[in-house]
Each structure stands twice: as structure tokens, then as C-alpha cells.
C-alpha positions as CSV (number, residue, x, y, z in Angstrom):
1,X,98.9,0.3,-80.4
2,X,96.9,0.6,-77.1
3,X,93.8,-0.8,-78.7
4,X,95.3,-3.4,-80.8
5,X,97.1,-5.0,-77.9
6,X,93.3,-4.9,-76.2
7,X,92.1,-6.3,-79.4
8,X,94.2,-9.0,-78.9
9,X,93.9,-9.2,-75.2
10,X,90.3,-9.9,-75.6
11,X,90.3,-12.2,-78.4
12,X,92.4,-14.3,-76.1
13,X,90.0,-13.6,-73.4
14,X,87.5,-14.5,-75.2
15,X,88.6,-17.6,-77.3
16,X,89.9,-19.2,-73.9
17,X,85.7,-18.6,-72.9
18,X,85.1,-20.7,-75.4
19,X,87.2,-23.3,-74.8
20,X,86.5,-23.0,-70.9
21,X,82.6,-23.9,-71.5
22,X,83.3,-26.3,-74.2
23,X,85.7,-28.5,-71.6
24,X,83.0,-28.3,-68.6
25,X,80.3,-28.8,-71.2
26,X,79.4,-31.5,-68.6
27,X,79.4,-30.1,-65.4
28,X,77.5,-27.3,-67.0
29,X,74.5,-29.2,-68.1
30,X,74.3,-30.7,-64.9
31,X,74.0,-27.6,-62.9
32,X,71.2,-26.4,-65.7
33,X,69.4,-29.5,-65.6
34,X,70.7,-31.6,-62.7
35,X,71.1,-34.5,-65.0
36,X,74.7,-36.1,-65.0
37,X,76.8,-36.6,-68.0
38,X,80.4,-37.5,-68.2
39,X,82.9,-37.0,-71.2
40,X,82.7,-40.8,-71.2
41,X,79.0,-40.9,-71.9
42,X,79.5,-38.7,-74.4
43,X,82.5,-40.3,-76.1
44,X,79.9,-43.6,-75.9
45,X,77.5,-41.8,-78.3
46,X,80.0,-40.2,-80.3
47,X,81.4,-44.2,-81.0
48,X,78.1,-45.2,-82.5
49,X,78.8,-42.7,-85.5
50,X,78.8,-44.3,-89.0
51,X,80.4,-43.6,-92.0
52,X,77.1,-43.1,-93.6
53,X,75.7,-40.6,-91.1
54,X,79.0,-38.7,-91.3
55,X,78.9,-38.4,-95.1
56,X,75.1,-36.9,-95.0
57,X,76.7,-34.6,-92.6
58,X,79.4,-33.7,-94.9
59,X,77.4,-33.4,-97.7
60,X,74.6,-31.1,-95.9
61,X,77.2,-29.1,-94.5
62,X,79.0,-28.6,-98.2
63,X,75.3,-28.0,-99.5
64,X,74.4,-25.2,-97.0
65,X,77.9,-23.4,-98.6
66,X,77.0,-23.5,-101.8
67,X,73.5,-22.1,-101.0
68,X,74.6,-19.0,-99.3
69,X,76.8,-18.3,-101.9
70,X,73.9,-17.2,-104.0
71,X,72.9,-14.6,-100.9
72,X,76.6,-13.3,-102.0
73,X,76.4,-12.9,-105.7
74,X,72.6,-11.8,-105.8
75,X,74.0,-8.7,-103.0
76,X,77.1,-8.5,-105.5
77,X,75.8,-8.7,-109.0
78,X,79.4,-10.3,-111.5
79,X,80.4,-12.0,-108.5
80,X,80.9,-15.9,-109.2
81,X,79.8,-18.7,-107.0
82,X,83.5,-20.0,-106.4
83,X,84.6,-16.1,-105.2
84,X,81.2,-16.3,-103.0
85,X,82.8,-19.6,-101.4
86,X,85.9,-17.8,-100.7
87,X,84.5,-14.6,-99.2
88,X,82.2,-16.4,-97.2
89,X,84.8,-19.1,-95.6
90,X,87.6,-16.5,-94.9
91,X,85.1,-14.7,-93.3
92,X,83.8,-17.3,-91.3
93,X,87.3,-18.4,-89.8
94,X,88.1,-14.9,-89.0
95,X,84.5,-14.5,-87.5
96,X,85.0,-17.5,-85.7
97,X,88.4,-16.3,-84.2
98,X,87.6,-13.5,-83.0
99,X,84.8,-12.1,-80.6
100,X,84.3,-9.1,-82.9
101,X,85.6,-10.1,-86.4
102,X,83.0,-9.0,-88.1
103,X,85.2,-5.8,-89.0
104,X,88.5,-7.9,-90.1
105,X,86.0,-9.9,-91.5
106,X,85.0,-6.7,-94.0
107,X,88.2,-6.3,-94.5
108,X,89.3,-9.0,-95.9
109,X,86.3,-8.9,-98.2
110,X,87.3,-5.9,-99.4
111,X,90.8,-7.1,-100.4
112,X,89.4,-10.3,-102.1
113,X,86.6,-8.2,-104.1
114,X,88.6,-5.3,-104.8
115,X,91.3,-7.6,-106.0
116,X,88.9,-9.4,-108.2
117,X,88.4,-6.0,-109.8
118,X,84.8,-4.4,-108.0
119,X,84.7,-1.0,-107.0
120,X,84.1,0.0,-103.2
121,X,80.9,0.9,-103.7
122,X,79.3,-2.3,-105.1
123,X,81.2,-4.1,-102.4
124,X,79.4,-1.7,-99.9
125,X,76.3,-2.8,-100.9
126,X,77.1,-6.2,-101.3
127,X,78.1,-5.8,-97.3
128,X,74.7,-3.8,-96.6
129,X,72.1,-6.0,-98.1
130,X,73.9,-9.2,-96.9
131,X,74.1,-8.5,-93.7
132,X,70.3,-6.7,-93.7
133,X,69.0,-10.4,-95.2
134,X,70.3,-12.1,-92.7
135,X,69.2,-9.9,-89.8
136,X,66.4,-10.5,-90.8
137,X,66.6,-13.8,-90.9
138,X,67.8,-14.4,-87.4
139,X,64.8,-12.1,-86.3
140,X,61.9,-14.7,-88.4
141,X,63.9,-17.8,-87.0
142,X,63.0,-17.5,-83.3
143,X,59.2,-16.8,-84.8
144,X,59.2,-19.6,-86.5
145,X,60.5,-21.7,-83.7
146,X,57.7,-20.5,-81.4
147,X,54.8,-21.0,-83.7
148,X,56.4,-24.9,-84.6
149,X,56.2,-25.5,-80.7
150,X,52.5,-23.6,-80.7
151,X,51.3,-26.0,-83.4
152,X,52.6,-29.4,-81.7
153,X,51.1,-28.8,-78.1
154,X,54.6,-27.8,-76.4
155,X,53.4,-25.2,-73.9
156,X,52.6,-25.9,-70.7
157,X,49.1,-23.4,-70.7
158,X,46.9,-21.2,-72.5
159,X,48.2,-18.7,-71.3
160,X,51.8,-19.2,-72.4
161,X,50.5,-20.3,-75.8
162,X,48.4,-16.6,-76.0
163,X,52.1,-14.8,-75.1
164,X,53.5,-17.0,-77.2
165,X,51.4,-15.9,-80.4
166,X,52.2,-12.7,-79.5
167,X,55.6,-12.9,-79.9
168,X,55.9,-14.7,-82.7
169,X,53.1,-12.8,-84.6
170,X,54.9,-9.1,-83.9
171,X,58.1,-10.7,-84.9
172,X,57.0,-11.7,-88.0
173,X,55.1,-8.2,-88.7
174,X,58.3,-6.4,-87.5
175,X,59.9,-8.0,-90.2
176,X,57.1,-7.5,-93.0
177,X,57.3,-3.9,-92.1
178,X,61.0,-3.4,-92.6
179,X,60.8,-5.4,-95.7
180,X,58.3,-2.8,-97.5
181,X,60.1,-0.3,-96.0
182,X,62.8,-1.4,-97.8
183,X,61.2,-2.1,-101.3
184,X,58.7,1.1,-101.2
185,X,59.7,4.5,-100.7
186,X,56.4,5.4,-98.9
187,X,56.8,3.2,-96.4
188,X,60.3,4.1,-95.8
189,X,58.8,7.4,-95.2
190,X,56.4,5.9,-92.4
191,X,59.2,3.9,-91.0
192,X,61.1,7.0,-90.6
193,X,58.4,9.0,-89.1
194,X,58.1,6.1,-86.3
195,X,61.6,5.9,-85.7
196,X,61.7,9.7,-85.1
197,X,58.9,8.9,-82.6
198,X,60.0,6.1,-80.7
199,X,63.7,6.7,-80.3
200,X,65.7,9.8,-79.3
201,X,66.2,12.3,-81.4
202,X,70.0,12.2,-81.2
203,X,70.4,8.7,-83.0
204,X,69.1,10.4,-86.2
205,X,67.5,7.3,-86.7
206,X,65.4,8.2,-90.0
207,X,68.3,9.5,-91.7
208,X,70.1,6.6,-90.8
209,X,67.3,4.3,-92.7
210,X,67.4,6.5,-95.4
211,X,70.7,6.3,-96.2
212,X,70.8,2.4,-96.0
213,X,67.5,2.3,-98.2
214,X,69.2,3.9,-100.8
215,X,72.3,2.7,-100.8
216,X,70.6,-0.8,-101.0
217,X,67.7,0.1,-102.7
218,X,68.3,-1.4,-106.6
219,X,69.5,-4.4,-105.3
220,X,66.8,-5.1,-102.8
221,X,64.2,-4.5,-105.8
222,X,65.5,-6.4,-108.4
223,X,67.2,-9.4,-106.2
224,X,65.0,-10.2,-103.4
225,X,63.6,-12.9,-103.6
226,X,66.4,-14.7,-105.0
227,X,68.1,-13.6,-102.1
228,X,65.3,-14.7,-99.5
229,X,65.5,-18.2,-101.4
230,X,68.9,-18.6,-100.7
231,X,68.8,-17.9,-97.4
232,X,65.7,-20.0,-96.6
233,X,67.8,-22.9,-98.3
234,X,70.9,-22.0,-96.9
235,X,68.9,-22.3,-92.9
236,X,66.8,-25.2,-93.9
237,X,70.0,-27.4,-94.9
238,X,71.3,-25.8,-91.7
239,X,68.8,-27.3,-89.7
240,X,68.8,-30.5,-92.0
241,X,72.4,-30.9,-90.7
242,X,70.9,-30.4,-87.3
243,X,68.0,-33.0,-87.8
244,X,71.5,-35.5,-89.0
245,X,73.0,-35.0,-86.0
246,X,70.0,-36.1,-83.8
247,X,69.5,-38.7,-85.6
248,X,72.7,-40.2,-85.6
249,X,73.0,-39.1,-81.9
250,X,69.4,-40.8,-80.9
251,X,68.3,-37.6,-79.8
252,X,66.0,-36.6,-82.4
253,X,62.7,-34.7,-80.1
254,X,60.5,-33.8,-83.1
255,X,59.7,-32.0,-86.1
256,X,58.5,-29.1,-84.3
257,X,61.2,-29.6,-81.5
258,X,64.2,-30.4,-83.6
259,X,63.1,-26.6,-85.3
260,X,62.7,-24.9,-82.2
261,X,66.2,-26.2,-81.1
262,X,67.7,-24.6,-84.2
263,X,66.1,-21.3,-84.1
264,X,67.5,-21.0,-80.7
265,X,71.0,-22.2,-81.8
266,X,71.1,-19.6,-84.1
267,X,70.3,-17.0,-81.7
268,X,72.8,-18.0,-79.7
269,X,75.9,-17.5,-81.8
270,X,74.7,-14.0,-81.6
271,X,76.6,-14.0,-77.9
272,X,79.3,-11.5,-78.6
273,X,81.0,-13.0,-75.5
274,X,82.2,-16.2,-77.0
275,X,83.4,-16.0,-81.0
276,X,80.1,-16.5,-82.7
277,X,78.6,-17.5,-79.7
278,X,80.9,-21.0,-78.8
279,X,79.7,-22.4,-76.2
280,X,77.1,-20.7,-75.3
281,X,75.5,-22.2,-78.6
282,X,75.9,-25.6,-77.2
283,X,75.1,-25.1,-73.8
284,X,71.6,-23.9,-75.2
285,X,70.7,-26.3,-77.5
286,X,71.2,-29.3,-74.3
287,X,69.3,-27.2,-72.2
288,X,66.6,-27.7,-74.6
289,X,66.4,-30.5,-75.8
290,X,66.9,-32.2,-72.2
291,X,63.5,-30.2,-71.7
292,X,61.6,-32.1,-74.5
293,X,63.2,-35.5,-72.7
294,X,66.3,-36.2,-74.4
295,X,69.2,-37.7,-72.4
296,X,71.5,-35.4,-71.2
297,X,74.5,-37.9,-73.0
298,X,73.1,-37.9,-76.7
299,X,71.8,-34.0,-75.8
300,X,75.6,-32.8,-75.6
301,X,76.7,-35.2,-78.6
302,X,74.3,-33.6,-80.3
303,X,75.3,-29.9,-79.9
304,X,79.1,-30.5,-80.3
305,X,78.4,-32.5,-82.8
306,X,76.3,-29.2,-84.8
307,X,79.1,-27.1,-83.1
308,X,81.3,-28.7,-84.9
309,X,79.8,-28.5,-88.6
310,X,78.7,-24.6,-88.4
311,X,81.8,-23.6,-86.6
312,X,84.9,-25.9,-85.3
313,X,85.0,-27.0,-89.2
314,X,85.1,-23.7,-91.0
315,X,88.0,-22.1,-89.4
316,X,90.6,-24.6,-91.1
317,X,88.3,-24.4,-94.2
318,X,88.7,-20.5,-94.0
319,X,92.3,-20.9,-93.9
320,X,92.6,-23.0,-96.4
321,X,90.3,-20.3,-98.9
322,X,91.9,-17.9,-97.7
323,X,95.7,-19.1,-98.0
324,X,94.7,-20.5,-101.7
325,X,93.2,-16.6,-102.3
326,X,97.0,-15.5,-101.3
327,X,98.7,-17.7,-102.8
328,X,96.9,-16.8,-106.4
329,X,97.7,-12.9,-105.8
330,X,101.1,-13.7,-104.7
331,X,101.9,-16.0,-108.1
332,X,99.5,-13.7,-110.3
333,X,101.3,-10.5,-109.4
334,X,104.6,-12.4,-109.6
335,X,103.8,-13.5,-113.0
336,X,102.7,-10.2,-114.3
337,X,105.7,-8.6,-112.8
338,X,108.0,-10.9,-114.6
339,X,106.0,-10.9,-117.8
340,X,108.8,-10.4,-120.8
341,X,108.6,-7.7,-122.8
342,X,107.9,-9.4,-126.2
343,X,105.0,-10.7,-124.8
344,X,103.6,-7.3,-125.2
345,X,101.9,-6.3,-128.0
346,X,103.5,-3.6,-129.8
347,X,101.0,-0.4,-130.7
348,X,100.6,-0.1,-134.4
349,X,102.8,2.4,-136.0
């Protein structure tokens, strides 16, 4: 009882956070950059929004669902795109409510799938090799961002530019080595052996891999690349619903720029502080993109305005999947309970 009123104690905490940095949005991208901006300012940009810009919006946004429903039913092989939808926004309100849903967020997956009629195990894996995609994923993104910024000139010396390679390079072999690791056993079994070396021996870390590689293994070596493809379409409409919100905003920096700026906002909802990073997302991405010269006004439109399609936006969405989910048991199990009994096929005699 102790931890759950803590639960709830820092959920509160925590949501209030959000909400805190969200309201002095303003005052806080004045004390990062020392450029003034007013709620009126932004309300100003916000009233040049039109209905066409908001429907491209919309539709990106309803797009970038039904791509990562693919990562879903290519971890969860039976699983149907609609279910994926379901899963996916239930778990995203809950996510998106709470500093550490990521548990409830599992369990609530596990009553939908289960209740679908998978078994524990497949729903395990599902879990696993989701999640490991898009780790991954968020580990390439910053890479990517850095080498776009490499390629248009955005660093202020060569020096910064070397370090910069550097970065992005290792992140990107990191990656490639954790991907073999996963598909071939042998270099699992080098993995292993540098785990053991690198980190203390207490962690067990080797084991640890092990255990995930084969729990995950048959689906990572039939279903990768389909899952890969989904989740490069699922980030690239992210980051087209991004590119839509500068552009509507007037605060579109660059190719290269407008990438970098979504690599970091994806980063950022990392923040455990903040439910998936709120606020903190936003205060990042004006910090940003008043560095590459944007007006501090359209800046903050822009990042409430993103703020607002991959997260405001799918917590009454999750409710709404996840009340219609209920509802269905509820009149399902009502309907088989009340089932007459001449509707029931006699055995032969």
C-alpha cells in the first residue's frame, strides 16, 4: 500500500512537472537563450494555422500509427494491425500519464493479448524485440542527427566536426554490433565475452544477453527487416509531422537542421522526470532551433505544436482504444454468459 500511494505521489509529482514547464515555457526560453517570447507571441503564430496545414498534420500523425503497428505484429506473429493500434495507443496514454508506465503499460498489453487468445510467452517476445528495435532506434537517431549537421556545415570548427564523427561513427558501430549479436550466435558469444570484460562481474551481464538472444532469437531472424522498415517509416513520418509543424509555424531551419531537431526531440522524451519527457521535449527542441536562427515565437509554436501530436493527442486517443477494448470484453463475456442453451450444439448420440 506504501508503494502504491508513492506511485501515485510521484505520478502527481511528476505530471504537475510537466505542466509547470509547459506554462513558463516562455520564461524558460528566455533564460536559455535570452530572447523574449510571450504567450501572446505565440498565440499570434498559432492564429496563422490553416485548415490545410492541420489536416497534413492529422493525416501524418494517423500515418506514423499505422506504421508502427507493423513493428507490433512482425514482434507478435497472428497479431492484426487493428489490435497493434489498440496495444500501441493504450500504451501510449498510460505511458504518457505516468513517469514510469512503461510497467502498467505491459500490463495492460498483457490483458489485451492474452484476451485475444496469445500465450505469455509470445507476448514476452513480442515485449522483448519491440522494445530492443526501438532502443535501438533512439541510439541511431542522435547519429544520424550529428552526421546531417556534419554534412551541411553546422559546426563551428574542425575540431568539433572530428569529435563529431566520432560520435556518430561509434554510435552507429555500437549499434551494428548488437544487431549481429543478435542475428549470429558467434557474435553473441563475443558480445558476451566483452561484456564480462567491461562491466562487473556481479551484473551477469553475458547471461543476461543470452537469455534475451534466445528468447528473441526466431523472431529477430525471420522478421527483421520488416521490423527495421517499420520503424524507419514510423520515425521518418515522425519527423515529417515535425517538418509540418515548421512549416506551418515559419520556422522551418533546414533539411539537415529540421533532422537534427528531431533526433534530439526524441531523446528527450527519454527524461524519466517528466511523463515521456513533457516538457523537457519542448524546451529542447526551442533551444535548438533558436540556435540555427529561428525566432524564439514560431521556435515554441513549433515544439508545442509537435508536443502536441506525439503526446498531448494520444492520451484521449488511448482512452478511447482502450475504453472501446473494455467495452467489447465487457459485452462479449456478457453475451457468452447469457448464451441460451439451444444455441448449443448437442454432441451426437
Amino acid at each position: 500500500m506504501k508503494n502504491k500511494w508513492l506511485q501515485i505521489a510521484l505520478s502527481v509529482l511528476s505530471l504537475g512537472l510537466a505542466v509547470l514547464l509547459v506554462v513558463y515555457l516562455p520564461q524558460i526560453v528566455h533564460t536559455l537563450t535570452g530572447k523574449p517570447v510571450s504567450w501572446h507571441a505565440i498565440g499570434t503564430v498559432f492564429g496563422t494555422l490553416n485548415a490545410g496545414a492541420i489536416a497534413a498534420m492529422t493525416a501524418l500523425w494517423l500515418l506514423s500509427l499505422l506504421a508502427y503497428t507493423f513493428v507490433l505484429t512482425n514482434s507478435l506473429p497472428g497479431l492484426n494491425n487493428l489490435q497493434a493500434l489498440t496495444i500501441n495507443a493504450a500504451g501510449s496514454a498510460i505511458s504518457n500519464l505516468l513517469p514510469f508506465g512503461g510497467a502498467a503499460g505491459v500490463a495492460v498489453t498483457f490483458a489485451m493479448t492474452r484476451g485475444w487468445g496469445f500465450g505469455n510467452r509470445p507476448i514476452v517476445v513480442m515485449t522483448l524485440v519491440s522494445g530492443i528495435w526501438n532502443t535501438l532506434f533512439r541510439f541511431i537517431l542522435p547519429a544520424v542527427g550529428i552526421i546531417a549537421l556534419l554534412m551541411s556545415g553546422e559546426v563551428p570548427n574542425p575540431t568539433v566536426a572530428h569529435a563529431g564523427w566520432v560520435g556518430a561513427v561509434s554510435i552507429l558501430v555500437l549499434c551494428v554490433i548488437v544487431g549481429a549479436a543478435l542475428y549470429w550466435e558467434r557474435a553473441a558469444v563475443l558480445l558476451g565475452k566483452g561484456l564480462d570484460l567491461v562491466l562487473p562481474k556481479r551484473l551477469h551481464a553475458s547471461q543476461a544477453f543470452f537469455k534475451l538472444r534466445h528468447d528473441t532469437a526466431e523472431i529477430v531472424r525471420t522478421r527483421w527487416h520488416r521490423l527495421s522498415l517499420a520503424m524507419v517509416f514510423f520515425l521518418g513520418l515522425q519527423w515529417a509531422i515535425m517538418v509540418a509543424c515548421m512549416l506551418a509555424t515559419g520556422a522551418y531551419p533546414g533539411l539537415a537542421q529540421s533532422l537534427a531537431v528531431f533526433a534530439l526531440s526524441r531523446v528527450l522524451t527519454s527524461a524519466l522526470i517528466t511523463p515521456s519527457g513533457a516538457g523537457i521535449m519542448e524546451g529542447g527542441v526551442v533551444l535548438l532551433l533558436t540556435a540555427f536562427g529561428v525566432d524564439a515565437a514560431p521556435a515554441t509554436a513549433t515544439a508545442l505544436l509537435f508536443g502536441f501530436w506525439t503526446y498531448t493527442i494520444e492520451i484521449p486517443f488511448g482512452g478511447l482504444a482502450l475504453g472501446a477494448w473494455a467495452f467489447l470484453r465487457r459485452r462479449n463475456g456478457r453475451s457468452t454468459a447469457t448464451e441460451s442453451p439451444s444455441a448449443i450444439s448437442k454432441a451426437p448420440q
